[in-house]
Every structure is written in structure tokens, then in C-alpha cells.
mmCIF file of the C-alpha atoms, coordinates in Angstrom:
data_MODEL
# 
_entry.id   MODEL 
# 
loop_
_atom_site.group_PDB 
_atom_site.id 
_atom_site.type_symbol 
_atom_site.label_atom_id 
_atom_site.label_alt_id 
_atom_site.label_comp_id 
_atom_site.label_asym_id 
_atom_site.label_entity_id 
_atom_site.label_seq_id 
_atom_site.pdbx_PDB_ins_code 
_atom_site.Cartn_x 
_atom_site.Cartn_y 
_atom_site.Cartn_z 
_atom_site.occupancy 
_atom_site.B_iso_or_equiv 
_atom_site.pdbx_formal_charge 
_atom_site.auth_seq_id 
_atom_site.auth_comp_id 
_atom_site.auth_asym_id 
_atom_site.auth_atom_id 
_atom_site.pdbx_PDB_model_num 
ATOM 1   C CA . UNK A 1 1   ? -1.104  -11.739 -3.877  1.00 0.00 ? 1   UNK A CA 1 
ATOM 2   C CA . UNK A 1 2   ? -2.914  -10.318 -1.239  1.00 0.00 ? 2   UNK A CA 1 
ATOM 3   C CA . UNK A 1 3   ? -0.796  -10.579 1.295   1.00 0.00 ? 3   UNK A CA 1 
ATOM 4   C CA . UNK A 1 4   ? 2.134   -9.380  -1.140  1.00 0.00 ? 4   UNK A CA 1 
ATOM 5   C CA . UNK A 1 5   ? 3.502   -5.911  -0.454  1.00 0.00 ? 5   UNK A CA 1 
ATOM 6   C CA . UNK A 1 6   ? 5.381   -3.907  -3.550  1.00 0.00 ? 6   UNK A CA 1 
ATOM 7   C CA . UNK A 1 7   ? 7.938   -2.117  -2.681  1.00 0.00 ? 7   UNK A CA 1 
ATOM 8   C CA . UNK A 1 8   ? 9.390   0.383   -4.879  1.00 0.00 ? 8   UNK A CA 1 
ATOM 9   C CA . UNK A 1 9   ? 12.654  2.637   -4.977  1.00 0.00 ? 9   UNK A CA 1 
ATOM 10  C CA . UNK A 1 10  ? 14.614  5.037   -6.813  1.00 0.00 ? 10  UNK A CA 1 
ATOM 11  C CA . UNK A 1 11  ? 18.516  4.288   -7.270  1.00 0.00 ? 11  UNK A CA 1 
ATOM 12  C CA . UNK A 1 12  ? 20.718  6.256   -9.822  1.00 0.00 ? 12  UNK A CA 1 
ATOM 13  C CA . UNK A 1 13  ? 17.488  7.528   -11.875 1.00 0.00 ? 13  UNK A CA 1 
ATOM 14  C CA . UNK A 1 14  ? 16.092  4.679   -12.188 1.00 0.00 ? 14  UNK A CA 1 
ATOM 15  C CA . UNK A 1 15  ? 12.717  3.392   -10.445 1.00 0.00 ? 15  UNK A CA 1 
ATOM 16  C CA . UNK A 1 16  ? 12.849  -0.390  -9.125  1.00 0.00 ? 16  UNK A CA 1 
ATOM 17  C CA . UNK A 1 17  ? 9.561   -2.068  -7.737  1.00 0.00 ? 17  UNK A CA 1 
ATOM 18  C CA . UNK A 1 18  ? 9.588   -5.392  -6.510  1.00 0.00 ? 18  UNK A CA 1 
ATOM 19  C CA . UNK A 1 19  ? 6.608   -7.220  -7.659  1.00 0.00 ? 19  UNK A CA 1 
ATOM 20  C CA . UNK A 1 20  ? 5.281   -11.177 -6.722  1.00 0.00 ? 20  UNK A CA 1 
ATOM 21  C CA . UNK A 1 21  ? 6.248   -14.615 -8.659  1.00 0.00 ? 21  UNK A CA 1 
ATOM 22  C CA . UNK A 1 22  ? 2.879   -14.936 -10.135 1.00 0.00 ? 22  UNK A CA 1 
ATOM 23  C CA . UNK A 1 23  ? 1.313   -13.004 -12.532 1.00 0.00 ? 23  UNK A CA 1 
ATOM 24  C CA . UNK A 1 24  ? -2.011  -12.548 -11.107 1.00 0.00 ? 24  UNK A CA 1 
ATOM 25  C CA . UNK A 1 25  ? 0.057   -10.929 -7.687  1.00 0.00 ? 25  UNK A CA 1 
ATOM 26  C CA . UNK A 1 26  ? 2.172   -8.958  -9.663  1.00 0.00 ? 26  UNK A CA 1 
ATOM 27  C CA . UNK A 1 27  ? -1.041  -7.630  -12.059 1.00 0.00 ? 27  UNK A CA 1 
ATOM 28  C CA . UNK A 1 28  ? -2.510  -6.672  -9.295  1.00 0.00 ? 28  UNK A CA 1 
ATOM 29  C CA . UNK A 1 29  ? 0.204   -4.988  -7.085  1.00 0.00 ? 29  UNK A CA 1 
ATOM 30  C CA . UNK A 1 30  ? 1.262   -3.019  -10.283 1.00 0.00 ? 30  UNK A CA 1 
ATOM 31  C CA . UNK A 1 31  ? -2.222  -1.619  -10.040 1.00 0.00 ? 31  UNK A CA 1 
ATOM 32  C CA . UNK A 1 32  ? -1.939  -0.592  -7.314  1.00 0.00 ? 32  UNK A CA 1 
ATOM 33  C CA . UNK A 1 33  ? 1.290   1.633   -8.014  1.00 0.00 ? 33  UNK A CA 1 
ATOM 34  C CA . UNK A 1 34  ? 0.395   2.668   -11.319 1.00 0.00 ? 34  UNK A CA 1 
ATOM 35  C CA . UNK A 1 35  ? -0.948  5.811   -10.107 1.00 0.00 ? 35  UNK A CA 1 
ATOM 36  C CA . UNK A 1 36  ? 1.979   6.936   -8.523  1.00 0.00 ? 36  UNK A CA 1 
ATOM 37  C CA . UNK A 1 37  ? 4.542   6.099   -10.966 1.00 0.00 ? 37  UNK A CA 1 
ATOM 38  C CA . UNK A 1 38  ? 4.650   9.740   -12.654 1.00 0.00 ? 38  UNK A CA 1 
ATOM 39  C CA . UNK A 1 39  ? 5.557   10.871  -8.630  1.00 0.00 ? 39  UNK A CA 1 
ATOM 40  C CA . UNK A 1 40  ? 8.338   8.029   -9.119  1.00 0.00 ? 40  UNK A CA 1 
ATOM 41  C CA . UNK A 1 41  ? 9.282   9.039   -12.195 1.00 0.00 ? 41  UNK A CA 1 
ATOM 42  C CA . UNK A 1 42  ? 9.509   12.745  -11.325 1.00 0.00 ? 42  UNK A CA 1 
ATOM 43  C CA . UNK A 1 43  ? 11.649  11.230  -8.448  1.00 0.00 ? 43  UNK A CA 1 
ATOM 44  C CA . UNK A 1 44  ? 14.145  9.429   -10.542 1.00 0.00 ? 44  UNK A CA 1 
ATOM 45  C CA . UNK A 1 45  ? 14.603  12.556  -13.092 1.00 0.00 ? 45  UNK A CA 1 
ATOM 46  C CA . UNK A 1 46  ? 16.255  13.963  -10.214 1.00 0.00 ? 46  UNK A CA 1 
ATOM 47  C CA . UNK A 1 47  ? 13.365  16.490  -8.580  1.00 0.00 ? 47  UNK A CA 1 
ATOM 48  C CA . UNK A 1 48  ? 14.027  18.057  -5.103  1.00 0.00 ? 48  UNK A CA 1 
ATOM 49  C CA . UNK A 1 49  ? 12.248  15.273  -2.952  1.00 0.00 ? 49  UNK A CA 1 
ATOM 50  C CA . UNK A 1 50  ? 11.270  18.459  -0.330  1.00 0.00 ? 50  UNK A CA 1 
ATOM 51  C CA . UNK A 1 51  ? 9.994   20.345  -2.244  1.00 0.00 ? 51  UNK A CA 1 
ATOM 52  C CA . UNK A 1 52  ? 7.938   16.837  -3.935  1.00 0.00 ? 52  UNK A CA 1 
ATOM 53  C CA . UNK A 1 53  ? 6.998   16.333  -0.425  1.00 0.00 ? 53  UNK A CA 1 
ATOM 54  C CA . UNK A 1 54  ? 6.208   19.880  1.164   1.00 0.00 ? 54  UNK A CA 1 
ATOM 55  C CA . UNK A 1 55  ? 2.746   19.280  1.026   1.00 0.00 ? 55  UNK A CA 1 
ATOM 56  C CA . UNK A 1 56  ? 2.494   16.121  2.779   1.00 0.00 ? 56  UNK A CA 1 
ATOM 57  C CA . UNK A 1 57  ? 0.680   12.617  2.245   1.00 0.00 ? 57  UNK A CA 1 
ATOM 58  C CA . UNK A 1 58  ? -2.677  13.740  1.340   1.00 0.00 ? 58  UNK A CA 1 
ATOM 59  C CA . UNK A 1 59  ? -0.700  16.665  -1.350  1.00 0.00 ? 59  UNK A CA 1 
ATOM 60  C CA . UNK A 1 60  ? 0.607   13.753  -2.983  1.00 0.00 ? 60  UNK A CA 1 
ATOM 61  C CA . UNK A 1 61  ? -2.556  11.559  -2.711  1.00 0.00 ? 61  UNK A CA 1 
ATOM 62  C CA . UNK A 1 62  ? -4.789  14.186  -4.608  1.00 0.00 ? 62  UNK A CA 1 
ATOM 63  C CA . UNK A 1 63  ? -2.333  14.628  -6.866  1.00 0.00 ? 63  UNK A CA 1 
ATOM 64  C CA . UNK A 1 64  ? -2.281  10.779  -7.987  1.00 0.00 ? 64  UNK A CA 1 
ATOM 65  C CA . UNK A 1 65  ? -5.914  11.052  -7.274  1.00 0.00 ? 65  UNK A CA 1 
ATOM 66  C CA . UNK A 1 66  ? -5.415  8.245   -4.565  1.00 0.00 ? 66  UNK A CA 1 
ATOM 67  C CA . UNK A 1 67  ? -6.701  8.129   -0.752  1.00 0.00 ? 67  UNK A CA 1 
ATOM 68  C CA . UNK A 1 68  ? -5.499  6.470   1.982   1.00 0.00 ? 68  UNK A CA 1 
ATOM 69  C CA . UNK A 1 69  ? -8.530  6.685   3.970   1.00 0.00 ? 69  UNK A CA 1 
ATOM 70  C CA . UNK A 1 70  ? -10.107 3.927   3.281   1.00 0.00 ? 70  UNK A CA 1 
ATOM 71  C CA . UNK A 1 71  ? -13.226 5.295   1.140   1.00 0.00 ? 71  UNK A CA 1 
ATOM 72  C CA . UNK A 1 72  ? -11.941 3.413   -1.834  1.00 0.00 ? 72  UNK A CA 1 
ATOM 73  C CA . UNK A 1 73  ? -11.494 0.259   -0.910  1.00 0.00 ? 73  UNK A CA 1 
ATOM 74  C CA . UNK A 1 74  ? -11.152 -2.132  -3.578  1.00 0.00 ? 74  UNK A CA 1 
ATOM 75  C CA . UNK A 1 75  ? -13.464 -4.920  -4.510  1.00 0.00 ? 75  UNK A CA 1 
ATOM 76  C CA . UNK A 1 76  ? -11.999 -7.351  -2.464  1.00 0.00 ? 76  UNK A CA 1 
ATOM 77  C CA . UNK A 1 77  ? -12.690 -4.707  0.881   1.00 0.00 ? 77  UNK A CA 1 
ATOM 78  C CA . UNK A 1 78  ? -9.632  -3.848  1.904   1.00 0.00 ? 78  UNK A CA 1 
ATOM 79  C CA . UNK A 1 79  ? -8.047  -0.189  1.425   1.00 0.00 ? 79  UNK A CA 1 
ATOM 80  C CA . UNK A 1 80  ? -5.147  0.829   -0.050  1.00 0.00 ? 80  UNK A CA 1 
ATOM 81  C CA . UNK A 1 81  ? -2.546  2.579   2.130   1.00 0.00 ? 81  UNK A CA 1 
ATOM 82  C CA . UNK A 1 82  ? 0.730   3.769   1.484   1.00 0.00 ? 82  UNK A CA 1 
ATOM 83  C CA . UNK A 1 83  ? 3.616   6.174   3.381   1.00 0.00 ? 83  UNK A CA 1 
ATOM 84  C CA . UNK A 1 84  ? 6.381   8.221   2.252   1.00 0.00 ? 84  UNK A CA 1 
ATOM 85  C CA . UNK A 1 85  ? 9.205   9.246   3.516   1.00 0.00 ? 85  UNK A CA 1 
ATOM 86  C CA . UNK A 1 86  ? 12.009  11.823  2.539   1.00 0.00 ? 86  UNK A CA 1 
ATOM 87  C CA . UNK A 1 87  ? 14.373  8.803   1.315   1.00 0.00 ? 87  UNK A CA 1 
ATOM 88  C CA . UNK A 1 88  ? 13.815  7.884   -2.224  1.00 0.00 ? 88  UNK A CA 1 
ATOM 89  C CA . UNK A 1 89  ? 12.147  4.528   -1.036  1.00 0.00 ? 89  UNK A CA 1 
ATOM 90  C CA . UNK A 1 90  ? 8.652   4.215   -0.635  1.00 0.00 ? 90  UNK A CA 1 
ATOM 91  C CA . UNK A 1 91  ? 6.657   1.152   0.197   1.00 0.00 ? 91  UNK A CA 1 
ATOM 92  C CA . UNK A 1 92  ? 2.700   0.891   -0.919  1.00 0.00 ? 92  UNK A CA 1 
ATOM 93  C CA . UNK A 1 93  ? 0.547   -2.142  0.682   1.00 0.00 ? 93  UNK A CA 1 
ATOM 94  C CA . UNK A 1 94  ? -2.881  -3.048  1.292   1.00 0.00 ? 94  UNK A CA 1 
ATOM 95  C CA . UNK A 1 95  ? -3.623  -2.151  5.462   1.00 0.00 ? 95  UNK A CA 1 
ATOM 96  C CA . UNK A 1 96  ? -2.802  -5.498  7.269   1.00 0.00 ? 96  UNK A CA 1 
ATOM 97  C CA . UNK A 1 97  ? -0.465  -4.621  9.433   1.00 0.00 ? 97  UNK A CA 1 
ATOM 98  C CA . UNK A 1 98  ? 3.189   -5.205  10.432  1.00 0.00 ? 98  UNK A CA 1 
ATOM 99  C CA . UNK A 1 99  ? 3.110   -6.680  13.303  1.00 0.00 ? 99  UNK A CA 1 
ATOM 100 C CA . UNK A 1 100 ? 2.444   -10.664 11.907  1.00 0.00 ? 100 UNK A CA 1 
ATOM 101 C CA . UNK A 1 101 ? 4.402   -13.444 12.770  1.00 0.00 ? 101 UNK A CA 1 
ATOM 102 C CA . UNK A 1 102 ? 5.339   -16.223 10.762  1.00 0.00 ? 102 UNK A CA 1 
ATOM 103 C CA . UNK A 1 103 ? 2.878   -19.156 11.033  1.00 0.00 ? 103 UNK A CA 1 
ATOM 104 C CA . UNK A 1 104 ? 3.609   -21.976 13.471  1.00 0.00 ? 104 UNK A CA 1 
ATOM 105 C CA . UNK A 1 105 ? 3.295   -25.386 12.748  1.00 0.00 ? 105 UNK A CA 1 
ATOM 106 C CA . UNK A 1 106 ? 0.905   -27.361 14.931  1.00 0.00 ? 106 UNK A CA 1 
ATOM 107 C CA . UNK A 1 107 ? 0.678   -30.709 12.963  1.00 0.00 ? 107 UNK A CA 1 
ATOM 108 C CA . UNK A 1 108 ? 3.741   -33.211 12.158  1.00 0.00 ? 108 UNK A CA 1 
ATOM 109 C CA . UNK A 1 109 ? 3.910   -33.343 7.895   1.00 0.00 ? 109 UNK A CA 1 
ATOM 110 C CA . UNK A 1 110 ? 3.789   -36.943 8.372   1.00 0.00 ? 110 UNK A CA 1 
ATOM 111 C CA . UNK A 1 111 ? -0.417  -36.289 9.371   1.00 0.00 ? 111 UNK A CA 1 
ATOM 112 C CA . UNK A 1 112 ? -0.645  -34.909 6.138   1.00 0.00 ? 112 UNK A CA 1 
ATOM 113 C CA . UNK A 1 113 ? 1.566   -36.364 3.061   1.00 0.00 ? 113 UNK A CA 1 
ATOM 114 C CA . UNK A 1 114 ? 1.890   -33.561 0.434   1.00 0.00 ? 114 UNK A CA 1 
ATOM 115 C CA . UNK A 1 115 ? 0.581   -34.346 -3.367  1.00 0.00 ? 115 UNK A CA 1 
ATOM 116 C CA . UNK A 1 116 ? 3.070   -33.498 -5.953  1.00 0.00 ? 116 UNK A CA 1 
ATOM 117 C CA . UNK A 1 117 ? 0.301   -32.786 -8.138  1.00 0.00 ? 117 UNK A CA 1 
ATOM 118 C CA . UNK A 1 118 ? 0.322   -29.172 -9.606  1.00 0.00 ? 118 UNK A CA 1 
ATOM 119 C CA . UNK A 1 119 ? -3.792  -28.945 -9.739  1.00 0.00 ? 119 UNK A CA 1 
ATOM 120 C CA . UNK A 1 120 ? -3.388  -29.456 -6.165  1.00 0.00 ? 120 UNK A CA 1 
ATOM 121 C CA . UNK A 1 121 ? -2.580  -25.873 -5.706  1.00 0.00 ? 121 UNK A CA 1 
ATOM 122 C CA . UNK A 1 122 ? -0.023  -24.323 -3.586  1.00 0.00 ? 122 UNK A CA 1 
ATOM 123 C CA . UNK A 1 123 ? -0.666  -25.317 -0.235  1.00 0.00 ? 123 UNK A CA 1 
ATOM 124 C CA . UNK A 1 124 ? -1.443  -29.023 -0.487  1.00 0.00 ? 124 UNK A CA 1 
ATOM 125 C CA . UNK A 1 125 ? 1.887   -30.122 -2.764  1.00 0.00 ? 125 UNK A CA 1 
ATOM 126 C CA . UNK A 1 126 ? 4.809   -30.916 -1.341  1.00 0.00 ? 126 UNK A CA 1 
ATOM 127 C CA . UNK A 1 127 ? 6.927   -27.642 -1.408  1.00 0.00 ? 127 UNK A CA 1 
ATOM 128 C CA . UNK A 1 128 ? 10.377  -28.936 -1.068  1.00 0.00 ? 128 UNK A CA 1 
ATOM 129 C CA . UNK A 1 129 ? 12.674  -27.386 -4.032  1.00 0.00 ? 129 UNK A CA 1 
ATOM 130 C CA . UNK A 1 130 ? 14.250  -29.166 -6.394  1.00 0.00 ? 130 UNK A CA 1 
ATOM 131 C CA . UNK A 1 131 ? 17.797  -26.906 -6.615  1.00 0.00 ? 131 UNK A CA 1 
ATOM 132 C CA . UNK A 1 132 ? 20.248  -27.526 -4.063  1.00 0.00 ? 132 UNK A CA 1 
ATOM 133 C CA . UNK A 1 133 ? 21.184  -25.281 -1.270  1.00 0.00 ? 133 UNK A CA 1 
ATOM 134 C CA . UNK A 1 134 ? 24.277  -22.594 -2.257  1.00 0.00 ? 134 UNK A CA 1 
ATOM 135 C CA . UNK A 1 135 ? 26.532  -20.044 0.089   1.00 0.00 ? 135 UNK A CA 1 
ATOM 136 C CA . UNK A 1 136 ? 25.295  -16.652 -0.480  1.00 0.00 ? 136 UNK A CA 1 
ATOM 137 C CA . UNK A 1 137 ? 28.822  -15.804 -2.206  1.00 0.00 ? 137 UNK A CA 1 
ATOM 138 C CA . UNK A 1 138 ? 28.330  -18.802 -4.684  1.00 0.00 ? 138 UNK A CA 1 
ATOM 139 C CA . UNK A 1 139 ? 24.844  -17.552 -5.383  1.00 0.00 ? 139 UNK A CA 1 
ATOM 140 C CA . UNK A 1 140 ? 26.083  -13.628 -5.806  1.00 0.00 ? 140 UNK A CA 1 
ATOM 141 C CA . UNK A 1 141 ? 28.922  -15.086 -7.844  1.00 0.00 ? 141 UNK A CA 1 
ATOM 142 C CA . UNK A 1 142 ? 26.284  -16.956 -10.170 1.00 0.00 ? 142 UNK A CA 1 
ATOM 143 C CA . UNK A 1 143 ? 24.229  -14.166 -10.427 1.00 0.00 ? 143 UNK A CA 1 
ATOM 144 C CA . UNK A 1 144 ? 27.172  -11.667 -11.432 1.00 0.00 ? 144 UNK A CA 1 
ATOM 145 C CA . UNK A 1 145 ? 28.273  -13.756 -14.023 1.00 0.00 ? 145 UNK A CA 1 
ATOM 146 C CA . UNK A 1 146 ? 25.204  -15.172 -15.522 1.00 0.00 ? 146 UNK A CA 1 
ATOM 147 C CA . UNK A 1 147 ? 22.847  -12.255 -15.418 1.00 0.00 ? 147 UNK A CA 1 
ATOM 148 C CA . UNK A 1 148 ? 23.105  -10.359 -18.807 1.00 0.00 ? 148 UNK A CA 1 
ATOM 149 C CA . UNK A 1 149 ? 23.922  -6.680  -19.434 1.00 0.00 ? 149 UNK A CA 1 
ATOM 150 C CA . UNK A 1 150 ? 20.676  -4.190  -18.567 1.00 0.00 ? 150 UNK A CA 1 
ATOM 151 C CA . UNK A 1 151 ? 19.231  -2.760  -21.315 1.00 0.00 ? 151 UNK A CA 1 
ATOM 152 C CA . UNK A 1 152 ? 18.275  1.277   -20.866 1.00 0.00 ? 152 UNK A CA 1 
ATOM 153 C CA . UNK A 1 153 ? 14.876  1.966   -22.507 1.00 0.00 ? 153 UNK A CA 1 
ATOM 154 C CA . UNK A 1 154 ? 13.269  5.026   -22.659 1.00 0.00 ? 154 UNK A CA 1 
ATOM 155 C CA . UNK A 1 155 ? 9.492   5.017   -22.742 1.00 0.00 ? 155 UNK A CA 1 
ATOM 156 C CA . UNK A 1 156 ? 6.940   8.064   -22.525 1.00 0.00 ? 156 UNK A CA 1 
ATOM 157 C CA . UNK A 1 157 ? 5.164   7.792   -19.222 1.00 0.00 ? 157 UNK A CA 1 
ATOM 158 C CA . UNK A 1 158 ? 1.318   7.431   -20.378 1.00 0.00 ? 158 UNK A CA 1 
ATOM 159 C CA . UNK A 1 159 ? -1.268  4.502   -21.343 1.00 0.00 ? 159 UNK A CA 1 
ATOM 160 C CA . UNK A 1 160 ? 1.119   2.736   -23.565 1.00 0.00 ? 160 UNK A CA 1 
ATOM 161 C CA . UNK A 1 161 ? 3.418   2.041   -20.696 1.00 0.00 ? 161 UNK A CA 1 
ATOM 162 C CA . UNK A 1 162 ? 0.734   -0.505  -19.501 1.00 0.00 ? 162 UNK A CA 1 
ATOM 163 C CA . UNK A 1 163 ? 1.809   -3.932  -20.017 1.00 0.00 ? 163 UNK A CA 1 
ATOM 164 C CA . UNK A 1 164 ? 4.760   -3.089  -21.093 1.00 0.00 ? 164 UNK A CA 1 
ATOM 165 C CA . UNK A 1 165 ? 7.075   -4.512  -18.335 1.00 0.00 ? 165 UNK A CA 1 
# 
């Protein structure tokens, strides 16, 4: 999870964050959007995004009663940063970086045979998936026709939204 990033968006008044697979990363990346969902929200009702944004980063910060500064850094010491920008998108992350590369191999597999075991943990099974390989059209085709009909829900932004997802 830590090294998961949510993203979230607006598209036709609705708000879309991507969260992680596993519950624990996407607990705790939803905490640390959850203060600026009413911003998102405001967004998605259709609110001027200048005039949301006129008075900058740390405006919006105070408002969610966030900082970007690093003086609340969470109790796993790293900070909480995130950036805005006048497009309905926003992306919030914990301040690694972007400048990482993908991790290079420096061992054959065959020096270390992967467990199938799933107490193992992650890194030591054998991460090969069991679903073949499709085209992207097959896939898009798949997912047109087997993904059901969305559901519009209206819920009041406050505590009770928590866990509701």
C-alpha cells in the first residue's frame, strides 16, 4: 500500500478514485482522501473550478484542514502531499517521488524456485497468473458485455459515508 498512489477524478458529476487490490492499501489510501472528498464533491456538483482554486494549494489545504508540509506526517513517517491542477483530475500520494524505475532483475528465477504457498506472502510465491493472455479489444469486448448496469446512489456527504464503498 505504501507505495500505492490514489488517484481520483471527476467525469460527468461523478467522482472516480482508483484505490489498491487489497483492502488494507485501499483502507488506507481512502484515508488519505477522505478529507478532501467534500472539495471533490463540490467539484462534481458542477462548481467553477477557478474560483474553487483562486486561493491556491494551501486555500484548499486549510480548508480540508490538511498540510502538505510535512508537519503531519503519519505514523509510518512519511508526509502526505498532494497537487492540483485546474483540470478536474487530481492525484494525492505519499512524497516518494516520480522519478523510480522499475526494478531490475539481477538473479535468474531458477536461483530461487517460487512457493505456491499463499502464507508465503507476496513476494516469495510464484506470481505467474492463472488466466490466459487476451487482445485488448477481446478484453474491452468482455468487459462491455459482462459488466452490469451502474447503479446511481445518492448519499449525504458526512460520517455515515465511511465504509460505505
Amino acid at each position: 500500500a505504501l507505495m500505492s498512489r490514489p488517484v481520483a477524478g471527476v467525469r460527468n458529476k461523478s467522482i472516480i478514485i482508483t484505490l489498491p487490490g487489497s483492502p488494507k492499501g485501499a483502507k488506507e489510501n481512502l484515508q488519505c482522501i477522505l478529507k478532501l472528498l467534500p472539495h471533490a464533491c463540490l467539484q462534481a456538483a458542477g462548481a467553477d473550478s477557478r474560483s474553487l482554486h483562486a486561493g491556491g494549494i494551501k486555500k484548499l489545504e486549510s480548508e480540508a484542514g490538511i498540510s502538505s508540509s510535512g508537519s503531519h506526517a503519519g505514523h509510518h513517517g512519511y508526509g502526505h502531499g498532494h497537487d492540483h491542477s485546474h483540470t478536474h483530475g487530481h492525484s494525492h500520494c505519499y512524497n516518494h517521488g516520480h522519478g523510480h524505475a522499475m526494478p531490475v532483475r539481477h538473479t535468474r528465477e531458477t536461483d530461487n524456485p517460487q512457493s505456491n504457498d499463499p502464507a508465503a506472502g507476496p513476494s516469495r510465491r510464484h506470481r505467474s497468473s492463472p488466466y490466459p493472455t487476451l487482445e485488448v479489444s477481446h478484453a474491452l469486448e468482455l468487459i462491455k458485455n459482462e459488466t452490469p448496469a451502474p447503479q446511481i446512489i445518492s448519499a449525504k456527504v458526512d460520517g455515515l459515508l465511511v465504509g460505505f464503498v
